[in-house]
C-alpha positions in Angstrom: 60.3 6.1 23.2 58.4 6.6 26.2 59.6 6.5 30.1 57.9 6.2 32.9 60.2 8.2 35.7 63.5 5.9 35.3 66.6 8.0 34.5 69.4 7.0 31.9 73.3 7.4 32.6 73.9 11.4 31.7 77.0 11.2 29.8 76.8 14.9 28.8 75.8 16.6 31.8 73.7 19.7 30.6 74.0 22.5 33.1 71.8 25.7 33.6 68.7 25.7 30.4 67.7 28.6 28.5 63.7 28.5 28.1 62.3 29.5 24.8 58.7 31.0 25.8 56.7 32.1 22.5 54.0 34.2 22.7 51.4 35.7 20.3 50.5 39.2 20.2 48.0 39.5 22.7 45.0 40.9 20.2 45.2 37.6 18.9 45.9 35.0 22.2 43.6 32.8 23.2 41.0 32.9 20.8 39.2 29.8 21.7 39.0 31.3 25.5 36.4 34.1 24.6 33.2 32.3 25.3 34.4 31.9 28.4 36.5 35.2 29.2 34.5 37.6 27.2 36.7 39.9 24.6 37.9 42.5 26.8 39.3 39.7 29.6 40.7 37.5 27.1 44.1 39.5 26.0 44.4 40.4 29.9 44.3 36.8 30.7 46.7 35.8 27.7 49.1 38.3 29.2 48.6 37.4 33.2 49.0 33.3 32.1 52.9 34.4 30.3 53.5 36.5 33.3 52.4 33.6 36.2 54.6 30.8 33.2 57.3 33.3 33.1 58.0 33.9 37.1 57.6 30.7 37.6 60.0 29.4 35.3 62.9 31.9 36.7 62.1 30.5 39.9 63.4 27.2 38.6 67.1 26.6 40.2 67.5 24.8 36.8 67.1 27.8 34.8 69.6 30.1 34.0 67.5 32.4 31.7 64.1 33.0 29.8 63.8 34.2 26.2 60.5 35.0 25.2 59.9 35.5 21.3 57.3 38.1 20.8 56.0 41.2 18.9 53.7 42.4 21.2 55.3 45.6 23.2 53.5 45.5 25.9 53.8 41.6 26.5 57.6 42.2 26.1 57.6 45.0 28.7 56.0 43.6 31.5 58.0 40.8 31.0 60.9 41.7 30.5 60.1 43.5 34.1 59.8 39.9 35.2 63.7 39.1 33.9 63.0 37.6 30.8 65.0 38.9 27.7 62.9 39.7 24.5 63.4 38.4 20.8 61.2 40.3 18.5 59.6 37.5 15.9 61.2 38.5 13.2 60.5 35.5 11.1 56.9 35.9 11.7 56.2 32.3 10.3 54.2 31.1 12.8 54.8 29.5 16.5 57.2 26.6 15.2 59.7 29.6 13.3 59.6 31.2 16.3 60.9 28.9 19.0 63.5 27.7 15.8 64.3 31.6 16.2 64.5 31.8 19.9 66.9 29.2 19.6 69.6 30.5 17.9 69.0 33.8 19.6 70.3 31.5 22.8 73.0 29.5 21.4 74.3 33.3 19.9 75.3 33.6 23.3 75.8 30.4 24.4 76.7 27.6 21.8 76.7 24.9 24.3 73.4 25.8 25.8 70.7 23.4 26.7 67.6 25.0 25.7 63.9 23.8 26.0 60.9 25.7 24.5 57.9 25.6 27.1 54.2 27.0 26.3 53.2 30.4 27.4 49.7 29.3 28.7 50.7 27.6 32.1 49.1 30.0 34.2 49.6 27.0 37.6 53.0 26.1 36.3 55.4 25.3 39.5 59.3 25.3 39.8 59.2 21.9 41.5 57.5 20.3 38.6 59.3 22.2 36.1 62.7 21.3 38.1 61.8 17.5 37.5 61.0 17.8 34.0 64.1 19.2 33.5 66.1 16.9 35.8 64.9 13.9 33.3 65.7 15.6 30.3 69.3 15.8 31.3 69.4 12.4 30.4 68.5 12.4 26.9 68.9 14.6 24.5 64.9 15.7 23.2 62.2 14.8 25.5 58.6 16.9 25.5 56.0 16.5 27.6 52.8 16.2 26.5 49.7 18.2 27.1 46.8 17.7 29.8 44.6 16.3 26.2 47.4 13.7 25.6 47.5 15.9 22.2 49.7 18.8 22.0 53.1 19.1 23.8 53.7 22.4 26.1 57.3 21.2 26.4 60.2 20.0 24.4 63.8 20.0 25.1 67.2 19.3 23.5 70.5 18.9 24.8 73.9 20.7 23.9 74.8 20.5 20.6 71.0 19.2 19.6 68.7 20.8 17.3 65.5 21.4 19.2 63.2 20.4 15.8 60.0 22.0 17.7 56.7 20.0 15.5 54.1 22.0 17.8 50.8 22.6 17.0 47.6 20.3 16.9 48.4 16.7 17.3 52.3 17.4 18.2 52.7 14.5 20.7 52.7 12.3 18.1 55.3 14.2 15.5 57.5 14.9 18.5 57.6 10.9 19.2 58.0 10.3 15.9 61.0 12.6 15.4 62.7 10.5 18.1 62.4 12.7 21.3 61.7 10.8 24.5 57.8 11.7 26.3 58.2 11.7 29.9 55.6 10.7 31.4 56.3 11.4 35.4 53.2 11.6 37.4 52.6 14.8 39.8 53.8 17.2 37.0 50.0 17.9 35.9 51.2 21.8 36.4 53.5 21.7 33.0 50.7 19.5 31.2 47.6 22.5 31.9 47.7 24.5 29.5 45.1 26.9 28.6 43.0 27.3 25.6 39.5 26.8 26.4 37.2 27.8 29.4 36.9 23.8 30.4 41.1 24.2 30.4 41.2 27.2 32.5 38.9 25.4 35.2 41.6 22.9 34.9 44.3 25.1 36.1 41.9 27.1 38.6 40.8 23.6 40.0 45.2 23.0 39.9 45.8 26.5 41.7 47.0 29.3 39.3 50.0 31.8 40.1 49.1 35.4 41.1 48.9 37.2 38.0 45.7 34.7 36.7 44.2 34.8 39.9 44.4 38.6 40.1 43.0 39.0 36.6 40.8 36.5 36.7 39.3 37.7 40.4 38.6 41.3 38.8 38.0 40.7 35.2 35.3 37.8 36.0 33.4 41.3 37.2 34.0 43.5 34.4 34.8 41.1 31.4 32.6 43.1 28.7 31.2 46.6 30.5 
C-alpha cells in the first residue's frame, strides 16, 4: 500500500515515539565512503552523521526519546551527551536484531510505546520533515519511508501494540511493502530519504545542507583526511 500525503482516521492516537537509531561500531561505518573520505575521515564522519541524525531527531516535538543500539563507547558517549540513552548490541546479529533489540529495550519501559527505527546516516535530517513523517504514521500502524535510491528504507514505524518487523538491508523497500507496512511517499521530506553510504550520497546531503557536526568534520577533515 502506498499513499501519496492523504491521512487515514487515527483511531489509536499514538502519542510521543521512541526512535530506535542503530549504529555500527565506527571502525567498521561507512565502508563504501572511503574513496571518497579517505580512512582516517571515514569513522569521524560515521560518528558526526549519528550525532547531526541524533540532535535532530530530539528536536522533533514528536519525539519523546532516542535509543541508540550500539557497541561502540565512544559513539555511545558523545551521544548519550546529546540525550540519547544507549543499548549495548547484545545480540550482535547484525542491524535487523538490533533495532528488534532496541525495541523491546523501549516497550521495557513503555509497553504502549510507539516506536520507529530511523537510519543513523542522515547527516541533513530536519525536525520538520521528521515531524511529518511521523504525523502520517500516526495513521497506520507500519509505514517506512524509502531511501533517496528508491531501494533501502531509512525509516519504519509501528504503532502501539505493533511489532516493528524491521526487513532492512539491500532492497528493503520492497520486503517492507510486502510485509504490509504503508510507504509514504510525501514530497519535501528528501531530508529523511538522504542517507549516506557513498561519496555521490554525501554530495547529496551537502548539496541538501548537512547539520553541524558533518559540516564541521567534513570542513576540517576534507584537509587532513589521510596525513
Amino acid at each position: 500500500m502506498r499513499i501519496e500525503g492523504e491521512t487515514a482516521t487515527n483511531t489509536d492516537p499514538t502519542g510521543p515515539w521512541s526512535l530506535v537509531v542503530p549504529l555500527k561500531p565506527l571502525a567498521r561505518a561507512k565502508s563504501r565512503l572511503t574513496p571518497a573520505s579517505g580512512a582516517l575521515l571515514r569513522p569521524r564522519l560515521a560518528l558526526a552523521f549519528a550525532r547531526d541524525t541524533v540532535s535532530a531527531a530530539l528536536s522533533c516535538p514528536g519525539v519523546a526519546d532516542v535509543v541508540v543500539v550500539t557497541d561502540d563507547t565512544a559513539a555511545g558517549a558523545a551521544l548519550a551527551a546529546l540525550g540519547a540513552r544507549i543499548v549495548a548490541d547484545t545480540p550482535a546479529a547484525g542491524l535487523n536484531a538490533a533495532l528488534a533489540h532496541g525495541e523491546r529495550a523501549v516497550r521495557s519501559a513503555r509497553p504502549r510505546a510507539a516506536v520507529a527505527a530511523l537510519n543513523a546516516d542522515l547527516p541533513a535530517l530536519r525536525p520538520t520533515e521528521l515531524s511529518r513523517v511521523l504525523g502520517i504514521s500516526a495513521s497506520f500502524p507500519r509505514t517506512f519511508v524509502t531511501d533517496a535510491a528508491g531501494i533501502g528504507t531509512t525509516f519504519l514505524s509501528a504503532g502501539p501494540g505493533v511489532e516493528l518487523r524491521p526487513a532492512f538491508g539491500g532492497p528493503s523497500r520492497a520486503r517492507h511493502l510486502a510485509s504490509g507496512a504503508v510507504e509514504i511517499t510525501l514530497t519535501g521530506i528528501d531530508s529523511v530519504r538522504q542517507d549516506v553510504d557513498t561519496g555521490d550520497d554525501l554530495r547529496a546531503a551537502l548539496a541538501l545542507g548537512v547539520g553541524p557536526y558533518t559540516a564541521g568534520r567534513w570542513a576540517a577533515g576534507v584537509r587532513s583526511a589521510d596525513r
